[in-house]
DRENRO-757383 format. One line per 4 residues: number of its first residue (from 1); their letters; for each residue x, y, z of C-alpha. Coordinates in pm, whole numbers. Example, Ala and Ser with C-alpha at 12.3 -4.5 7.8 and 13.67 -1.06 7.14 Angstrom:
2
1> as> 1230/-450/780; 1367/-106/714;
REM end
This chain:
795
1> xxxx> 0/0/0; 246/252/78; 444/185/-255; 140/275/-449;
5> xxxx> 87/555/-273; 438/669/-329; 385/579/-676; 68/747/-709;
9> xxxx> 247/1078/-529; 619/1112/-733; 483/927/-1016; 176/1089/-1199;
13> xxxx> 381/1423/-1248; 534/1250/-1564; 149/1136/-1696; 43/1484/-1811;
17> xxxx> 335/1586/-2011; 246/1751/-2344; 471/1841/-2635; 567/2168/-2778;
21> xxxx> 379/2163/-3085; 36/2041/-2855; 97/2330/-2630; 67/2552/-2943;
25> xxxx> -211/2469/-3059; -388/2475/-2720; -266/2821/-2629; -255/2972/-3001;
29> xxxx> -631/3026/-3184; -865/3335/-3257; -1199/3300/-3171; -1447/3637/-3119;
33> xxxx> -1440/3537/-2773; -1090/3523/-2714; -1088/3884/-2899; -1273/4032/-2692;
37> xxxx> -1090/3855/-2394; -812/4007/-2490; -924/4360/-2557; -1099/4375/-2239;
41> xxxx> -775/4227/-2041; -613/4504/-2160; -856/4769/-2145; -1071/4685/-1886;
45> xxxx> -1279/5028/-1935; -1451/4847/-2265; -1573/4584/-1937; -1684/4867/-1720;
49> xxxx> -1876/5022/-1992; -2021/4722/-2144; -2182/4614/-1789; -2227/4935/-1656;
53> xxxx> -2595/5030/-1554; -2629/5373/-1574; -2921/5420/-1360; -2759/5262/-1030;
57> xxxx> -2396/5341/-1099; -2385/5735/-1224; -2503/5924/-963; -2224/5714/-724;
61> xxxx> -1965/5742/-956; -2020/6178/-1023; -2067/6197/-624; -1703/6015/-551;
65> xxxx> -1514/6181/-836; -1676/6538/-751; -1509/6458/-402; -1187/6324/-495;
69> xxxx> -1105/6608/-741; -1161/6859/-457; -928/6687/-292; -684/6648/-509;
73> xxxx> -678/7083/-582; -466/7160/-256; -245/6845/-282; -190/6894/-633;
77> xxxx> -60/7245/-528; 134/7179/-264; 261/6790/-376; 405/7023/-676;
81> xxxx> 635/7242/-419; 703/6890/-246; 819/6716/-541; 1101/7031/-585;
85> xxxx> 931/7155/-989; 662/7430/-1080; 339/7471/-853; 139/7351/-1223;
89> xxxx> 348/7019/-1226; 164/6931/-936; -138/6982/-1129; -77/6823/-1444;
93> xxxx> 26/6481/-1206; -351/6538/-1102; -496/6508/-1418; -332/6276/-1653;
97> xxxx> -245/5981/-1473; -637/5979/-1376; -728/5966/-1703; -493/5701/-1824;
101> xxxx> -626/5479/-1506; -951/5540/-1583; -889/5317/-1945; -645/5095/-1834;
105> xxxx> -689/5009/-1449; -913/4773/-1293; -944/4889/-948; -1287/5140/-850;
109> xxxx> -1093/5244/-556; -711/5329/-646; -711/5728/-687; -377/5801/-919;
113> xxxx> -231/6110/-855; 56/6270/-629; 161/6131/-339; 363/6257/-42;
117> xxxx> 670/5917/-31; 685/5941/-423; 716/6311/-463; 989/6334/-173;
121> xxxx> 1188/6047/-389; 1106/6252/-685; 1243/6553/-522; 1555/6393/-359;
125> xxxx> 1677/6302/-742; 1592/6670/-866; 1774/6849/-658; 2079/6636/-714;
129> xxxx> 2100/6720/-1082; 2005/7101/-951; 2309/7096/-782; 2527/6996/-1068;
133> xxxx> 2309/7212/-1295; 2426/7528/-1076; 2771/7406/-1100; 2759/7450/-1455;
137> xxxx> 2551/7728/-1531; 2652/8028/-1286; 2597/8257/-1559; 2247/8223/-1577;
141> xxxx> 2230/8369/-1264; 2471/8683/-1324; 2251/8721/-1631; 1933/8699/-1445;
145> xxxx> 2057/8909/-1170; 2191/9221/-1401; 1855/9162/-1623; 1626/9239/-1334;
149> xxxx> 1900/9510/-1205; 1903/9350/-848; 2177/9339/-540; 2216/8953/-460;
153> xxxx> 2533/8866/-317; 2454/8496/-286; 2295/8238/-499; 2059/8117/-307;
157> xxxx> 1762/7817/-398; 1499/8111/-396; 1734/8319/-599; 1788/8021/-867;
161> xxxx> 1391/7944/-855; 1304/8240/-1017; 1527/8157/-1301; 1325/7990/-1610;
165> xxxx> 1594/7757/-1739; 1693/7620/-1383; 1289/7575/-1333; 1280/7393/-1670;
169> xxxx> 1580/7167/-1606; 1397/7068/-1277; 1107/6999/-1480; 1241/6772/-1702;
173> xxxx> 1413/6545/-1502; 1074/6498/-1326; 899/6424/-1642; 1191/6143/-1741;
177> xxxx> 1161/5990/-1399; 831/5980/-1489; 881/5827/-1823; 1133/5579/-1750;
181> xxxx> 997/5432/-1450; 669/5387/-1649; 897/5253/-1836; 997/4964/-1579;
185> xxxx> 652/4923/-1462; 551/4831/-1799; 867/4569/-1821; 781/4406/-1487;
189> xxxx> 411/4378/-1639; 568/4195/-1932; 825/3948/-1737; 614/3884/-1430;
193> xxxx> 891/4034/-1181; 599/4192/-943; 733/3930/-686; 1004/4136/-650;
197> xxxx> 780/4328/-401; 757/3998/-203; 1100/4063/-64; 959/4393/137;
201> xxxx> 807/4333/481; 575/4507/675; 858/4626/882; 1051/4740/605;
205> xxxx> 787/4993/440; 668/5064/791; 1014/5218/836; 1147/5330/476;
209> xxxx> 774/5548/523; 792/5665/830; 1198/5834/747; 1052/5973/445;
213> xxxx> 804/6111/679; 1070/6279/858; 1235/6420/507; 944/6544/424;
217> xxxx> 852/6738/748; 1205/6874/729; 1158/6985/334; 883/7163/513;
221> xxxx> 1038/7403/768; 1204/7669/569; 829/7765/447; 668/7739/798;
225> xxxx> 901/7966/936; 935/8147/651; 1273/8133/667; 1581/8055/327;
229> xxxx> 1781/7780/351; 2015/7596/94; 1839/7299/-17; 2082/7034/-13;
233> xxxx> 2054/6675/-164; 2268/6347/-135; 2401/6175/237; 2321/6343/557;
237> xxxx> 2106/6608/408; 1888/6613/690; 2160/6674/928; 2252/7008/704;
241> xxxx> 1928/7123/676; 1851/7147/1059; 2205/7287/1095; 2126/7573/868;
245> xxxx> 1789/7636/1009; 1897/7665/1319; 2133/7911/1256; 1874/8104/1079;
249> xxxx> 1603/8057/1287; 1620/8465/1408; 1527/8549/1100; 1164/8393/1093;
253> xxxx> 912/8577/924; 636/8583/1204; 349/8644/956; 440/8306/808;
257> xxxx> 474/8182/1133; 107/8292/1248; -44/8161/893; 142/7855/977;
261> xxxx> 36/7776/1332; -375/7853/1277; -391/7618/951; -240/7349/1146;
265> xxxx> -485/7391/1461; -792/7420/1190; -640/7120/990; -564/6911/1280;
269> xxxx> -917/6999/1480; -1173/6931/1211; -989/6614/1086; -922/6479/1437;
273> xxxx> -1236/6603/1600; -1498/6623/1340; -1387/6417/1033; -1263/6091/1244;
277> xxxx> -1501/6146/1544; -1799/6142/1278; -1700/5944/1026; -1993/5723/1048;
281> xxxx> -2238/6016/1008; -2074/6230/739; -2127/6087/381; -1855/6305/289;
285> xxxx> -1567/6467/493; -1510/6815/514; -1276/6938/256; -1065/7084/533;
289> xxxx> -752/7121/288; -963/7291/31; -1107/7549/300; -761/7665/372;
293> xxxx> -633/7737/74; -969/7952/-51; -954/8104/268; -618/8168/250;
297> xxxx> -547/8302/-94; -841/8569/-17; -698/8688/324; -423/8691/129;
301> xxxx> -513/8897/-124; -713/9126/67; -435/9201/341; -135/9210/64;
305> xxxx> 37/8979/239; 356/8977/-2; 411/9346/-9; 321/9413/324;
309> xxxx> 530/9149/551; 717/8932/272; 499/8618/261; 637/8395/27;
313> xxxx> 331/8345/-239; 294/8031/-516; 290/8294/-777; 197/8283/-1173;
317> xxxx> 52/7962/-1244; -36/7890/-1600; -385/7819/-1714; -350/7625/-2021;
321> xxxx> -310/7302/-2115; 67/7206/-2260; 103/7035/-2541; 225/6740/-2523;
325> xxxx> 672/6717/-2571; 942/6463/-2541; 1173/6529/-2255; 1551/6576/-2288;
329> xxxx> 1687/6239/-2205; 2097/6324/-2227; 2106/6290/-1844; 1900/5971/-1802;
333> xxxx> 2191/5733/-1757; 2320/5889/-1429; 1967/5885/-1231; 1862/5583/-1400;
337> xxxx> 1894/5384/-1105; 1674/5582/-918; 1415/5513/-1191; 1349/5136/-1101;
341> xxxx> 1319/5259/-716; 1089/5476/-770; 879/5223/-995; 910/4980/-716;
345> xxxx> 783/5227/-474; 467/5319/-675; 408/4920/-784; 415/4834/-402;
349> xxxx> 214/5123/-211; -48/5139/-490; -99/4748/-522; -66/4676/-150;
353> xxxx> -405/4944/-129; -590/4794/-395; -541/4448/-238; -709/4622/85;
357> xxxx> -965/4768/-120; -1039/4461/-322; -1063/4259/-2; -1289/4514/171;
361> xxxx> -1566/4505/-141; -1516/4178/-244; -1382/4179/-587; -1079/3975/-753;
365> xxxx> -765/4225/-837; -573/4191/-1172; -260/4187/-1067; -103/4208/-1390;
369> xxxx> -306/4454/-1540; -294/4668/-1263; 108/4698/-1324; 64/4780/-1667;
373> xxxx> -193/5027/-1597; 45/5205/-1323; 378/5197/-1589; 132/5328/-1846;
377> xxxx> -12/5624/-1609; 335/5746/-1564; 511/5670/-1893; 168/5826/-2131;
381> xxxx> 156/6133/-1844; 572/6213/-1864; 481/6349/-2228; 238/6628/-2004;
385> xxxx> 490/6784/-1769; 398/6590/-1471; 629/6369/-1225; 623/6056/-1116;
389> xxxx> 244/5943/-991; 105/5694/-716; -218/5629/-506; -306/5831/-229;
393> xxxx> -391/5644/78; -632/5932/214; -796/5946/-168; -813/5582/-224;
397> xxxx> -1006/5478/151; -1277/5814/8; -1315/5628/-257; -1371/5300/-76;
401> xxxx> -1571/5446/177; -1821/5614/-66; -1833/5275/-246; -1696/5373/-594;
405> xxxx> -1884/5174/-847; -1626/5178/-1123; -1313/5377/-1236; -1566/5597/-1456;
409> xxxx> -1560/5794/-1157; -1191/5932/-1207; -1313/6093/-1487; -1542/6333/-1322;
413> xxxx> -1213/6418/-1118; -1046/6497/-1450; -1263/6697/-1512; -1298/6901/-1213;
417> xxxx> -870/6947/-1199; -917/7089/-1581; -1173/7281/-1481; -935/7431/-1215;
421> xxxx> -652/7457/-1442; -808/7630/-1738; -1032/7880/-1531; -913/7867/-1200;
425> xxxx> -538/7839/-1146; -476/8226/-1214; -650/8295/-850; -409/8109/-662;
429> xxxx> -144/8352/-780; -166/8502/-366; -192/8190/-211; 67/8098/83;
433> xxxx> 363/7838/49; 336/7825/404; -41/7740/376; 107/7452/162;
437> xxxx> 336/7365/400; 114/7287/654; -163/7053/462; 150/6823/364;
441> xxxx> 266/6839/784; -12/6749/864; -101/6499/618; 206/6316/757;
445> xxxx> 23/6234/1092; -11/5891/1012; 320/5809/938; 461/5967/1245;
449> xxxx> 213/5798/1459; 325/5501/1263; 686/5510/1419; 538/5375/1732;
453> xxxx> 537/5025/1559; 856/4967/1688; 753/4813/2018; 495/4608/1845;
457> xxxx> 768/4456/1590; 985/4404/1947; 711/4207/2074; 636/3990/1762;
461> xxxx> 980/3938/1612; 1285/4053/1725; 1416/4032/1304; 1097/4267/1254;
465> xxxx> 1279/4535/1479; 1574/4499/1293; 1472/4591/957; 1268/4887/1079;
469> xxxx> 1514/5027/1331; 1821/4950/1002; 1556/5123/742; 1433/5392/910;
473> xxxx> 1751/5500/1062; 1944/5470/698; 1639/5652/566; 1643/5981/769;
477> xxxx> 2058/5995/850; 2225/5887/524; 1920/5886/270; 1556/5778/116;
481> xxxx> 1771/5593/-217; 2044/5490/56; 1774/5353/311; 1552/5169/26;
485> xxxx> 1890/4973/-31; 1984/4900/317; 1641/4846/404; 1598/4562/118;
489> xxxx> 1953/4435/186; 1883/4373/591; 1570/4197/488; 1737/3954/273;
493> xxxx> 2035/3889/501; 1765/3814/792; 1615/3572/525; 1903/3411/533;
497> xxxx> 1946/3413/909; 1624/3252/988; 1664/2954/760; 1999/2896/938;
501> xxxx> 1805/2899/1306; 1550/2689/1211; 1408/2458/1401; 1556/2094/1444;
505> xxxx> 1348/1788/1626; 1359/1490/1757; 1091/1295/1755; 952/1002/1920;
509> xxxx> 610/748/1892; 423/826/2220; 109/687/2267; 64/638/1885;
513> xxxx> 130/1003/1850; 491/1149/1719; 570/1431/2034; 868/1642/2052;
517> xxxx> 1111/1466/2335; 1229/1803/2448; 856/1890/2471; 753/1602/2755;
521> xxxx> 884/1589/3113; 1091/1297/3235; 1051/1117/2856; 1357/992/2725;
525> xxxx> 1364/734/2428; 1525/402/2424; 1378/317/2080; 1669/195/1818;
529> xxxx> 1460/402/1588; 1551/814/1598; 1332/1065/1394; 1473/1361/1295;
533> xxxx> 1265/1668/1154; 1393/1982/1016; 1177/2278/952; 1326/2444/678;
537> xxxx> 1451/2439/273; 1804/2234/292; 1996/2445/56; 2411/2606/51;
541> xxxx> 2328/2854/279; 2228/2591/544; 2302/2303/443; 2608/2244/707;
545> xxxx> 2392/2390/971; 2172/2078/919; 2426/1830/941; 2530/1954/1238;
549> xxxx> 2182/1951/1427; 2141/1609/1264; 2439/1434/1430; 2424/1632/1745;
553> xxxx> 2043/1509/1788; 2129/1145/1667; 2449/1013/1591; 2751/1156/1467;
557> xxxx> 2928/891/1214; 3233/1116/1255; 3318/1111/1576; 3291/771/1615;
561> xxxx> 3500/685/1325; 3742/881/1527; 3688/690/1832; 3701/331/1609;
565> xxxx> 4009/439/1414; 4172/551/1739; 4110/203/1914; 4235/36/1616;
569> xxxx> 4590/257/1638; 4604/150/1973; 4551/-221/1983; 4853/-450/1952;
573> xxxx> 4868/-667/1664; 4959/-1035/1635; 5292/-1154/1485; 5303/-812/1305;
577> xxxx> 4974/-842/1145; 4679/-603/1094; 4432/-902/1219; 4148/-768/1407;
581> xxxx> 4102/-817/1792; 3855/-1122/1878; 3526/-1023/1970; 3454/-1137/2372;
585> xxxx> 3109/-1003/2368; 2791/-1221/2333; 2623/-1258/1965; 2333/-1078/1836;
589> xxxx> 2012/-1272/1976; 1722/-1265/1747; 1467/-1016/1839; 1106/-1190/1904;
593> xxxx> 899/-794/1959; 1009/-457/2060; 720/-279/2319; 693/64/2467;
597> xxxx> 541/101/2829; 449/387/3006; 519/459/3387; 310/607/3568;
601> xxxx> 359/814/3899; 124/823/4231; -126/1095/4029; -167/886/3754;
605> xxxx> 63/1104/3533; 320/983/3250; 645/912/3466; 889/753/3248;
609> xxxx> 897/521/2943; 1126/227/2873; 1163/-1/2633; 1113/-400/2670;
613> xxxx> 1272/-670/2424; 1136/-1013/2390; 1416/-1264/2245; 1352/-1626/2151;
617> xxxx> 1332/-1879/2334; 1708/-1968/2293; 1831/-1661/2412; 1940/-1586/2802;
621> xxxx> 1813/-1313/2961; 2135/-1261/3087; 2271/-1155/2726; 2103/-795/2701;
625> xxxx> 2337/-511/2713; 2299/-203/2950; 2266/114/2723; 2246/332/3044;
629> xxxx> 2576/498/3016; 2515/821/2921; 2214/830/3227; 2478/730/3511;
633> xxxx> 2474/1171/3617; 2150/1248/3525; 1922/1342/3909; 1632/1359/3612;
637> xxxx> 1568/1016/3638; 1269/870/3853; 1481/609/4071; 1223/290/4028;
641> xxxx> 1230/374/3638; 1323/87/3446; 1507/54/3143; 1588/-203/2945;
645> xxxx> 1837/-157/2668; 1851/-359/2285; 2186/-563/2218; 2470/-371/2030;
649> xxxx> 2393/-365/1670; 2590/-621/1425; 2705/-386/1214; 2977/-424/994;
653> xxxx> 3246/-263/1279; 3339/-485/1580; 3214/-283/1853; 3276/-538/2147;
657> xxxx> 3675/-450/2237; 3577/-61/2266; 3306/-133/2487; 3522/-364/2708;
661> xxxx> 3774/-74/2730; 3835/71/3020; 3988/368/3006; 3691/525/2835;
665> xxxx> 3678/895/2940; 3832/1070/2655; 4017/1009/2367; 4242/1199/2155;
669> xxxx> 4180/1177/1807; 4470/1408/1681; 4384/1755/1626; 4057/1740/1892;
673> xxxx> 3963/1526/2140; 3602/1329/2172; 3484/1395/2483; 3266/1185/2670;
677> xxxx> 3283/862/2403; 3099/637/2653; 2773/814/2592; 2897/835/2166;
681> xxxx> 2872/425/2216; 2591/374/2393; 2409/632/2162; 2533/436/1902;
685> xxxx> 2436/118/1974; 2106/143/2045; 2060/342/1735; 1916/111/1419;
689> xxxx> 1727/347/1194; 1735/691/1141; 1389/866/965; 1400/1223/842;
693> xxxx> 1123/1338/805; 1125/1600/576; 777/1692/519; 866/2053/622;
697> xxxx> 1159/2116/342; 973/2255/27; 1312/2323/-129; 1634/2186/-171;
701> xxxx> 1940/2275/-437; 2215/2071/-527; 2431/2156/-236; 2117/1985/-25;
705> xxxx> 2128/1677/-223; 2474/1596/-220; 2509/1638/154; 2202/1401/172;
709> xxxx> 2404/1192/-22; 2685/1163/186; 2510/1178/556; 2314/842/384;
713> xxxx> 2693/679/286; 2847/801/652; 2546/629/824; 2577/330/600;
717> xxxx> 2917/292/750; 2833/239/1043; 2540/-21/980; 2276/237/1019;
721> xxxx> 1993/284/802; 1866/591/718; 1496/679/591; 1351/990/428;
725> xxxx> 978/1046/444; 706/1309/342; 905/1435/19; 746/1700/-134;
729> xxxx> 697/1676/-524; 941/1961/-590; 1232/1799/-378; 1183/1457/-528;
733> xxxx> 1249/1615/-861; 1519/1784/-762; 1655/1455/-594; 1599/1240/-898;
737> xxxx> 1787/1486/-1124; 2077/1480/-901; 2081/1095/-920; 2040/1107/-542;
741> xxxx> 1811/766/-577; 2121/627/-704; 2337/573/-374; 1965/628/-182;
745> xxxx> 1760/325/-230; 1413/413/-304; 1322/174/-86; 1423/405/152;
749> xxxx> 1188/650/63; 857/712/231; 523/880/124; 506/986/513;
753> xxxx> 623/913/863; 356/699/953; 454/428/687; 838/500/758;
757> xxxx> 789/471/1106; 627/104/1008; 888/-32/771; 1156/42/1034;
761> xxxx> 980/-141/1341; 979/-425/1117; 1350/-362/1025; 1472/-381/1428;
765> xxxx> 1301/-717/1490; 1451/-837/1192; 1735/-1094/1247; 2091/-894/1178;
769> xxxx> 2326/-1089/911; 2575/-1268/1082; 2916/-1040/1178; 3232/-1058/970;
773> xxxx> 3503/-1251/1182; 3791/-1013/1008; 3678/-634/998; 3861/-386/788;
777> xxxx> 4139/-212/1024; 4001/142/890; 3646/284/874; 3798/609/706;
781> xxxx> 3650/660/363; 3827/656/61; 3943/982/-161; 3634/943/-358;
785> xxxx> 3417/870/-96; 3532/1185/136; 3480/1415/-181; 3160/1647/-110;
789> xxxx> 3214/1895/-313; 3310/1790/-657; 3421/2161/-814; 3656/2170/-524;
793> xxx> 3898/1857/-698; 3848/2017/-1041; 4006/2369/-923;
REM end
C-alpha cells in the first residue's frame, strides 16, 4: 500500500506531459471570444462600460469623483512644491495619470495622482541634478541678476527658482523619472517580476515610510518659518538642513509663522475632532484642505500679504493646457537607477491598497493589469509635464468608503482638476507656500504615529525590529535611495538568518502520536529508531547547519570513526599483522517484539517510558546489554524507572573490544579530542534506523542533495539505516535529477512518517546478518568517498 501511494504521489507528475507543438495549438487560436478577452484584459474600461448600468452606478460614480477632485486641488498644489518643480506640475500629475487609469486600471478604488513618499523620492533626485546644474551654469544667474538690475550677493535656492531655465531643467528630469519608471513598470508587467515586491516586509515599508516622513517634514520648515535655507541633496542632508535652520532661525518671518500655526490647529481639529469622530455620520468629509487654501489666498489677497510682511506666495501659475513634448533624455543614464526605485515604490504602495480595497468590497484584483496600468499612467503622463504618480492612501479609503462603483468615476475628477486649471489656477497667484506647507505636515500624521510600531515589531519578532530600526535609521541619517537599499539588503540577510536557526526535532512514537522529546517531562527514548525533523529548505546557505543539528540530535558517524580508528591505532597486533582483535562479547540474539510502556507516577501522570525486548526462546536473559551509560549523572531520572536496553547492533564494525575498554573517558583523536565517548557508544548502539522526516523542506538545491548523499553513505558505515519520508513533489524532482536515488535506495523513501515509522519497526526485529570474523582495520573513507564537493577537486 504505501508503494502505491508513493507511486501514485512522485509518479503521476510524468502522466500529463504535453509536447511543444500540442501546447501551441492549445494556447494559439482566434476565436471572437478570445478577442474580446483580450481587448478587455487590456482595457478593462470596454468591461466597465459594457456592464455598466447607468441608472444605479452614475449618480455614485459623479458623487465620488466630484469629491476626490476637490481633494486632489490643494495636494496637487502643494505635492508640486514637495516634489522640488513648478506649482502647475503638481497639477498636471492630477490630471493625466487619472485619465490614463480610468482606461487601463481595474481597481474602483485606487485614486492616481501625487503622493507625499513618491514626490519626496522625486524631489531627492531633482535636486541632485540642480546641484550639478548650478555648478555649470553660474551665468544664468549673473545674467538673471543684471537683467532684473538686483543686489544679490549669494545664490541662493529662492534666488535660482526664479530663473526659467533652472525651473525647466527641474522639470524635465521629473517628467523622465516619470517616463522611464513607467517605463519599468511596464517591463515588470511583461516578465512577471511583481514578486520582487515579495521581498519587502511590513517592517521594512513601515520604516522606509515613516523616514521619508521625517524628510518630508524637514523639506517643510524653511516655508513654515518662513525662513531661506540651501536645499541640499545626497548623504546626511537632513543633518545640514537642521544645521542651517537653526542658525537662521532669528530670521523667521512671524506672519508666516502665524499663517502657519492657525492652519495646522484648523487642519488638525476638524480632521481629528470632526472628520474621524464622525465618520460614520458624514457621507462626505469636510474638505478641510480645500477650506484653507480659498480662505487663504483671499486673506491673502485682501491684506497684501507679499508686499506688506514678505509672505512667500505660489505665484503665476499657468492656465493652459501644454502640449504634449518629449523630454531631454541626455542625463538619463546617471539617475537611471533611481528610476526602477521609484517604480518599485509606486508598484508596491499602490498594489498593497488595492489588495485592501479589493478585499474590503469583495472583488478579484488583476494583478497584472494593474502593473501595466500604473507603468502606463506614468510613462503616457511624462509626455504632459507631470512627475512621477502613485495612489493616495487618504484618496483611495474616500473612494472605498463612498463605495466607488467603477473607475468611470476618475473621470469626473479629470474633469474638475481641468476645470481648475483652465479657469481657475490664475486665482491662486496670492496663495501661501506656508499654507502649503502645513496641509503636507499634517497629512504626515499617520506616518509619524506610525513610528510607534517599533515596540509592536519588538514584541512579535525581534528580526521585525531589525529591519525597521536598520531602514528607518538609513532613511532619515544617510538617505531615502540609501535607506531603500539598506532596508531591502537587511531583509534579505535576515532571510538568510532565519533559515539557518530553524528549528531541528527529535521525535519520538508516544502513545501512537509522534511528540517532541524536548517537549515532555521525564521522557527519554530508548527506541533503536531516531526521527529527525527539520523545519526548513536544505539548501548552501544551510546546508552544514543541518548536518550539524542532525548528528548532534542522533548520531555523529564522525566522531565515532574517530573513536574506532583511534582504538584500532592503539591495539597490539599479532605476529606483526593487521588481524582484528577477537570479539569477547555475546552474539546478536534474534529479536522476538520490541514494546513501549508507560510509567506512571502516584497521580496517575506519565512518569517515564522504557523499552522491553522479547528474544527467543534460545536466548538468556542474561545476554542484554545495559545502554544506560550516558544516564549514570542524570538526578532527572525517577529512581524505580526501568530501562531495558537492545543488544549492540551487528554492524559491519566490531564494537565489542571498545566497549570492554576501560579507560573510556576521553580520547584523543589528533587535532581534537572526543569527549565523553561512553555516551557516543551507547548512543550508538542502540541506534538502528534513522527517519528524516522531511515533510517541512519545500526546497532543496544541489548543495542539499549531495550532503544528503553523503550523511546516507556516513550512516551506512556504520550499519545504520537511514529513511527519508514526506518528500514534497518539488524535492523529489530535484533529488531524482541529481541521481540522489542512485546511492539512496528508493526503498528508503517514504510517502510519510507513519509508513516510515512502520517499515523500520519491522526492520529492528529483523534478524541482523551474521558479523564478519575479520573487519577492515580502517572505517575512514576513501578519496572518492570523502569528496563532497566535486568543483573543489576540479580547481
Amino acid at each position: 500500500m504505501a508503494t502505491l501511494e508513493f507511486s501514485n504521489r512522485y509518479l503521476e507528475i510524468d502522466e500529463n506531459s504535453q509536447t511543444l507543438l500540442q501546447r501551441l495549438k492549445k494556447n494559439f487560436y482566434c476565436s471572437p471570444r478570445r478577442a474580446w478577452k483580450f481587448c478587455a484584459y487590456h482595457l478593462p474600461v470596454l468591461k466597465f462600460l459594457k456592464y455598466y448600468k447607468f441608472k444605479e452606478y452614475v449618480l455614485m460614480d459623479f458623487l465620488t469623483g466630484l469629491t476626490i477632485g476637490i481633494m486632489h486641488i490643494p495636494q496637487a498644489l502643494a505635492f508640486g512644491l514637495l516634489a522640488s518643480v513648478k506649482v502647475e506640475n503638481g497639477l498636471y500629475t492630477s490630471l493625466w495619470p487619472i485619465l490614463f487609469y480610468v482606461i487601463f486600471g481595474t481597481s474602483p478604488h485606487i485614486s492616481m495622482g501625487t503622493s507625499a513618499v513618491i514626490c519626496m523620492v522625486t524631489a531627492g533626485v531633482v535636486d541632485i541634478r540642480a546641484d550639478e546644474f548650478k555648478s555649470q551654469n553660474q551665468h544664468l544667474l549673473a545674467s538673471f541678476i543684471a537683467k532684473n538690475n538686483a543686489t544679490m550677493q549669494n545664490s541662493t535656492t529662492v534666488e535660482w527658482v526664479n530663473i526659467p531655465e533652472f525651473m525647466d531643467f527641474k522639470e524635465n528630469v521629473a517628467m523622465n523619472l516619470s517616463l522611464f519608471s513607467g517605463l519599468i513598470l511596464i517591463f515588470m508587467g511583461m516578465f512577471r517580476l511583481g514578486f520582487i515586491t515579495f521581498y519587502f516586509s511590513e517592517s521594512f515599508f513601515s520604516g522606509f515610510t515613516s523616514g521619508a516622513a521625517v524628510h518630508i517634514a524637514t523639506s517643510q520648515m524653511p516655508a513654515l518659518l518662513g525662513i531661506h535655507v540651501k536645499r541640499y541633496s545626497g548623504a546626511f542632508k537632513i543633518v545640514y538642513t537642521y544645521k542651517d535652520i537653526f542658525k537662521n532661525i532669528t530670521s523667521v518671518n512671524l506672519a508666516t509663522l502665524v499663517i502657519s500655526i492657525i492652519c495646522i490647529i484648523i487642519l488638525c481639529v476638524v480632521k481629528e475632532c470632526i472628520n474621524e469622530r464622525f465618520k460614520h455620520k458624514l457621507k462626505i468629509p469636510i474638505p478641510t484642505e480645500l477650506i484653507i487654501v480659498i480662505v487663504a489666498t483671499l486673506v491673502s489677497f485682501l491684506s497684501n500679504l507679499k508686499e506688506v510682511f514678505d509672505v512667500d506666495v505660489v505665484g503665476t501659475i499657468p492656465n493652459t493646457i501644454p502640449a504634449p513634448v518629449l523630454p531631454d533624455m541626455t542625463d538619463v543614464p546617471l539617475y537611471l537607477g533611481d528610476c526602477f526605485v521609484v517604480a518599485i515604490l509606486i508598484f508596491s504602495n499602490t498594489i498593497a491598497m488595492a489588495k485592501i480595497c479589493a478585499k474590503k468590497h469583495n472583488y478579484e484584483l488583476n494583478d497584472n493589469q494593474e502593473i501595466y496600468a500604473y507603468g502606463i499612467c506614468n510613462f503616457a503622463s511624462s509626455f504632459f509635464k507631470c512627475f512621477p504618480s502613485a495612489v493616495a492612501p487618504p484618496r483611495s479609503m474616500i473612494l472605498s468608503s463612498m463605495n466607488a462603483k467603477t473607475t468611470i468615476s476618475g473621470l469626473f475628477s479629470a474633469l474638475l482638476m481641468l476645470l481648475v486649471i483652465v479657469a481657475i489656477s490664475e486665482l491662486f497667484y496670492s496663495l501661501p507656500k506656508a499654507a502649503l506647507a502645513s496641509i503636507i505636515l499634517v497629512a504626515l500624521k499617520g506616518l509619524f504615529v506610525q513610528m510607534s510600531d517599533a515596540r509592536r515589531y519588538w514584541m512579535i519578532n525581534k528580526y521585525d525590529f531589525i529591519i525597521w530600526l536598520c531602514t528607518i535609521t538609513s532613511v532619515v541619517f544617510i538617505d531615502i535611495d540609501f535607506g531603500l537599499g539598506i532596508g531591502l539588503a537587511v531583509s534579505l540577510l535576515t532571510i538568510v538568518f532565519q533559515s539557518q536557526r530553524a528549528s531541528a526535532l527529535r521525535l519520538m512514537k508516544y502513545n501512537s502520536n509522534f511528540r517532541n522529546i524536548r517537549g515532555i517531562k521525564k521522557l527519554f527514548s530508548l527506541s533503536p529508531i531516531k526521527i529527525f525533523v527539520y523545519k526548513s529548505s536544505i539548501f548552501f546557505a544551510n546546508a552544514e547547519i543541518f548536518r550539524k543539528k542532525l548528528y548532534s540530535s542522533t548520531v555523529n558517524p564522525r566522531k565515532f570513526m574517530k573513536l574506532l580508528n583511534k582504538k584500532y591505532e592503539n591495539t597490539p597486533t599479532e605476529g606483526g599483522n593487521d588481524s582484528a582483535p577477537k570479539r569477547t562479547g555475546l552474539p546478536l540474539q534474534k529479536i522476538s517484539t520490541v514494546t513501549t510502556e508507560n510509567g506512571l507516577n502516584n497521580n496517575n501522570q506519565p512518569d517515564s517510558v522504557f523499552s522491553s525486548v522479547s528474544f527467543e526462546e534460545s536466548s538468556s536473559s542474561n545476554h542484554l546489554y545495559s545502554n544506560q551509560a550516558d544516564f549514570d549523572a542524570g538526578n532527572f531520572l525517577n529512581k524505580e524507572s526501568v530501562f531495558v536496553g537492545l543488544p549492540p547492533p551487528e554492524h559491519v564494525l566490531s564494537l565489542t573490544s571498545i566497549d570492554t575498554l576501560d579507560s573510556l573517558d576521553t580520547v584523543d583523536s589528533g587535532f581534537d579530542e572526543i569527549s565523553n565517548p561512553k555516551q557516543l557508544l551507547a548512543e550508538y548502539k542502540r541506534t538502528r534506523v534513522i527517519i528524516l522526516d522531511m515533510a517541512c523542506v519545500n526546497y532543496i538545491d544541489a548543495s542539499g542533495t549531495n550532503l544528503l548523499v553523503h550523511v546516507h553513505k556516513e550512516y551506512s558505515k556504520l550499519g545504520i539505516r537511514l529513511l527519508l519520508s514526506g518528500l514534497s513533489e518539488r524535492v523529489h524532482v530535484t533529488m531524482k535529477h541529481s541521481a540522489a536515488f542512485d546511492v539512496i535506495p528508493k526503498d528508503d523513501v517514504f510517502p510519510d512518517l507513519a509508513d516510515a515509522m512502520a517499515f523500520a519497526e519491522e526492520l529492528v526485529v529483523q534478524p541482523s546478518e551474521p558479523a564478519q570474523t575479520t573487519p577492515t582495520r580502517s572505517v575512514s573513507f576513501t578519496d572518492e568517498e570523502a569528496v563532497e564537493e566535486s568543483y573543489v577537486v576540479h580547481l
